[in-house]
N, C-alpha and C positions, 0 to 999 in steps of 0.2 A: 371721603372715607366712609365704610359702612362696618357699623357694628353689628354684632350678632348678641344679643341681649335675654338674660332668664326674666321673668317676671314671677311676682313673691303672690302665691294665694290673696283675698282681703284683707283678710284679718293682720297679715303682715305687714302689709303696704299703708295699711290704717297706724301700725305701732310705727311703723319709719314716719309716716306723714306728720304723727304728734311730736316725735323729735323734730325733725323742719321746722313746726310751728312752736315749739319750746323753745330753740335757738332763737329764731325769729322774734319773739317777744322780747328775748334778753337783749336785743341789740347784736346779735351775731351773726357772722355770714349763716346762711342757710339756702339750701336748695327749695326750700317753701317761697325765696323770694321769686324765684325766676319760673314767671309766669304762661312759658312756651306751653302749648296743649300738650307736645311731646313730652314734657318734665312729669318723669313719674318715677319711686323705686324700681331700680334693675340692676342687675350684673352681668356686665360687661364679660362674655367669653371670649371675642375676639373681636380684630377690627382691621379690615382690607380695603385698600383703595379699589378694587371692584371687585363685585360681587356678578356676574353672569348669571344667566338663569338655570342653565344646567345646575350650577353650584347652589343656586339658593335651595333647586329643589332638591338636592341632595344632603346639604344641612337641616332641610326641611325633614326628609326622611331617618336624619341620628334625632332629632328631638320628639319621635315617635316615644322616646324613652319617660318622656314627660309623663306625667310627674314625677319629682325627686325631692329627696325629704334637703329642707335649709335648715340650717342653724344661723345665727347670728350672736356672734360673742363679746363683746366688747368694744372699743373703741379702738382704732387703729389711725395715725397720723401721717403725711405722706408730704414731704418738702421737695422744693426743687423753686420753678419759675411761678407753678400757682402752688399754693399749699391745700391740703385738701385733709377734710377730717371723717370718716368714714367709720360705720358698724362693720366690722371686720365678719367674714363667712366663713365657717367650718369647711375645711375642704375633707369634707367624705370622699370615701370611693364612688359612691355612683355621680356627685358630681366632678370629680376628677377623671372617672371614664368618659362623661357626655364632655367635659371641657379638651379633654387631649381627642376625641373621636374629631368634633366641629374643628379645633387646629390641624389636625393631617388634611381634612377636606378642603380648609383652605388652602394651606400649606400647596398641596398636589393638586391645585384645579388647574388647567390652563390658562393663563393670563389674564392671572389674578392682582398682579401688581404686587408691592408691598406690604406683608403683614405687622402690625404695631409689635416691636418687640416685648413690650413689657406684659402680653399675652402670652409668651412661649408658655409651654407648660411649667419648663424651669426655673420659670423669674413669673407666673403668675400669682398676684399675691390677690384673692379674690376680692369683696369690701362693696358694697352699698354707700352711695357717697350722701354723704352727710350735710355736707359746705363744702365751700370750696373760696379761694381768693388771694389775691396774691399780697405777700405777706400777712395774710388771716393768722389769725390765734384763736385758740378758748378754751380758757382759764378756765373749765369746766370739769371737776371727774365725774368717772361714769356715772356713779349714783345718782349726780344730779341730769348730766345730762339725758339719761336712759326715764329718769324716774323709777317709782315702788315697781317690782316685779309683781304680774300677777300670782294671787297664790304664795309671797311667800319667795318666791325662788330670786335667784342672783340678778342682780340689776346688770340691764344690758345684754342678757340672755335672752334669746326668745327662737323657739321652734316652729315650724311652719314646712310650707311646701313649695317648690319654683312648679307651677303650672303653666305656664305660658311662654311664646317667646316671640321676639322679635326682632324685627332688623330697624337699623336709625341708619338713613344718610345725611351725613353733617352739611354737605353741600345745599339740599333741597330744606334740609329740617324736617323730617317726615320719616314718615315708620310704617313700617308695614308688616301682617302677622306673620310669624315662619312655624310649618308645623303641622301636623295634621288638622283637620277640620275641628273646631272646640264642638 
């Protein structure tokens, strides 16, 4: 499977990384635990059993759109077989134009395989994952989890920018940049 992946400015990926390691301290799952060089803040736009190269470079070519303003709002929980506890993402327009652009390209690539459904534009529910584990809890609300907002403002809010993107294929473990030249 390969995903097609935004990545969050520093400054962001620095405020998700300190939750990681706030869970982590407390004893809770956390994505700080899992040590892959791949593990880093992302959100998942989509995710296809193959990815050809025509296709990469043409997903390459809608993420010219980069930069796009993120938000981050709160805490979002997500159950089934793993349970998973994520900063839930503002769905803007302009990331819901580059999210449904990258779905029709895969969508309509030539033999493309399989797309994850829970990517459809319909049932996308966006989220930065937080933890993850199966039957995981934590008994944590936002305040604490998030920590003081800077400035003042609402814990577990925080603005920024998706600058970057990439592709993860789960088979090899590995990632690779998608996207015009940084």
């Amino acid at each position: 499977m390969h995903s097609v992946e935004l990545l969050p400015d520093e400054a962001t990926e620095r405020a998700v990384r300190a939750v990681w390691d706030r869970l982590l301290q407390a004893g809770l799952p956390s994505q700080a635990a899992h040590r892959h060089p791949t593990n880093r803040p992302h959100l998942t736009l989509a995710a296809v059993d193959t990815l050809a190269p025509a296709t990469r470079t043409r997903v390459g070519e809608l993420l010219t759109a980069l930069p796009v303003p993120l938000v981050l709002q709160g805490s979002v929980r997500f159950t089934g077989r793993t349970h998973v506890l994520a900063w839930a993402v503002r769905r803007d327009d302009a990331l819901l134009r580059l999210h449904e652009a990258v779905w029709r390209a895969l969508r309509d690539a030539p033999a493309r395989g399989r797309l994850h459904p829970l990517h459809d534009p319909a049932r996308w529910n966006p989220h930065v994952t937080l933890g993850c584990g199966r039957g995981a809890a934590w008994p944590v609300p936002d305040g604490t989890l998030f920590g003081a907002a800077p400035g003042g403002g609402t814990p577990g809010v925080l603005g920024g920018r998706w600058v970057d993107a990439r592709t993860y294929d789960s088979v090899t473990r590995t990632t690779a940049r998608l996207g015009p030249p940084a």
